[in-house]
C-alpha positions as CSV (number, residue, x, y, z in Angstrom):
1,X,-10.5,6.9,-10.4
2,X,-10.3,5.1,-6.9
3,X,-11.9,2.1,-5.5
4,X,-12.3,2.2,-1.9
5,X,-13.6,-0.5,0.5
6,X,-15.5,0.3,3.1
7,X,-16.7,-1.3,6.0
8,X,-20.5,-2.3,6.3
9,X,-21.4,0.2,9.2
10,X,-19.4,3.2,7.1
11,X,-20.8,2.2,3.7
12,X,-24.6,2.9,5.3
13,X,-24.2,6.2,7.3
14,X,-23.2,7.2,3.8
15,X,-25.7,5.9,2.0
16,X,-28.1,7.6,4.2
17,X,-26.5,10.7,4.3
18,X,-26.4,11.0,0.3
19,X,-30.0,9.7,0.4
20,X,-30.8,12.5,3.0
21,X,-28.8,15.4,0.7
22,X,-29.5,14.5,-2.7
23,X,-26.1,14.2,-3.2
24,X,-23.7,11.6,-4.9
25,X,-21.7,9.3,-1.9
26,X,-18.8,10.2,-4.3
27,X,-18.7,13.9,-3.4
28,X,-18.8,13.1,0.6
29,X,-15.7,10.8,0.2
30,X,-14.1,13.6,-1.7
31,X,-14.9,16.2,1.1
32,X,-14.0,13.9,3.8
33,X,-10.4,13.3,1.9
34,X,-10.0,17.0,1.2
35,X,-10.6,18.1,4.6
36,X,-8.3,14.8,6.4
37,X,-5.2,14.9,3.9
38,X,-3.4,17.6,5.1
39,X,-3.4,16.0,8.6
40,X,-2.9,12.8,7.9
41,X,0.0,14.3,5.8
42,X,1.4,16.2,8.8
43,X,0.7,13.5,11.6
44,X,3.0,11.2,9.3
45,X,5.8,14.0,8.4
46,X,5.7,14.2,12.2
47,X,6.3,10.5,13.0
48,X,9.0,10.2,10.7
49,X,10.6,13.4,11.8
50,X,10.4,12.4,15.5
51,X,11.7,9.1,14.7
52,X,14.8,10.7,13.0
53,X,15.1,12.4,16.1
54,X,15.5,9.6,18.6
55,X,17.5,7.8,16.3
56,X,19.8,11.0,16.3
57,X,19.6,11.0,12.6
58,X,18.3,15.0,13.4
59,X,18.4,17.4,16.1
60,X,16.3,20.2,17.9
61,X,17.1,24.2,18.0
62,X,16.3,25.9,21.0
63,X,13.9,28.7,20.7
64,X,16.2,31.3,21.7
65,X,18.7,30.7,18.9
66,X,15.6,30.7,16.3
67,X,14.4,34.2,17.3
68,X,18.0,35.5,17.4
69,X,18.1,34.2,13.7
70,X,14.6,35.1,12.7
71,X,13.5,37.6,14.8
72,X,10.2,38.5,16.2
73,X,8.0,36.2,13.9
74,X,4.4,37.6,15.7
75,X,4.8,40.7,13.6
């Protein structure tokens, strides 16, 4: 179970959607959390990751070396 505040303007387009569907305002949360997570896990894997870059904490590898190790990966 989660409690989520919303702000006014949010909390009434999904009223009215769940009004217009039938459905509970509960299941639209869950779909829009389903279908966001994996980005919003990405987009901040990505910021941390570029951050370790510039702090030199990581480092790139240039495409060349990846396909000599790896190969062809189109198929």
């Amino acid at each position: 179970m989660i409690a989520v505040r919303l702000p006014a303007a949010i909390e009434k387009r999904l009223d009215r959607l769940a009004k217009r569907t039938g459905r509970a305002k509960s299941f639209y949360v869950r779909e829009a959390l389903l279908n966001h997570l994996e980005d919003l896990e990405d987009m901040y894997i990505a910021e941390k990751r570029l951050g370790d870059l510039r702090a030199g904490r990581s480092h790139t590898i240039p495409l060349e070396e990846m396909m000599r190790e790896h190969g062809n990966l189109e198929g």
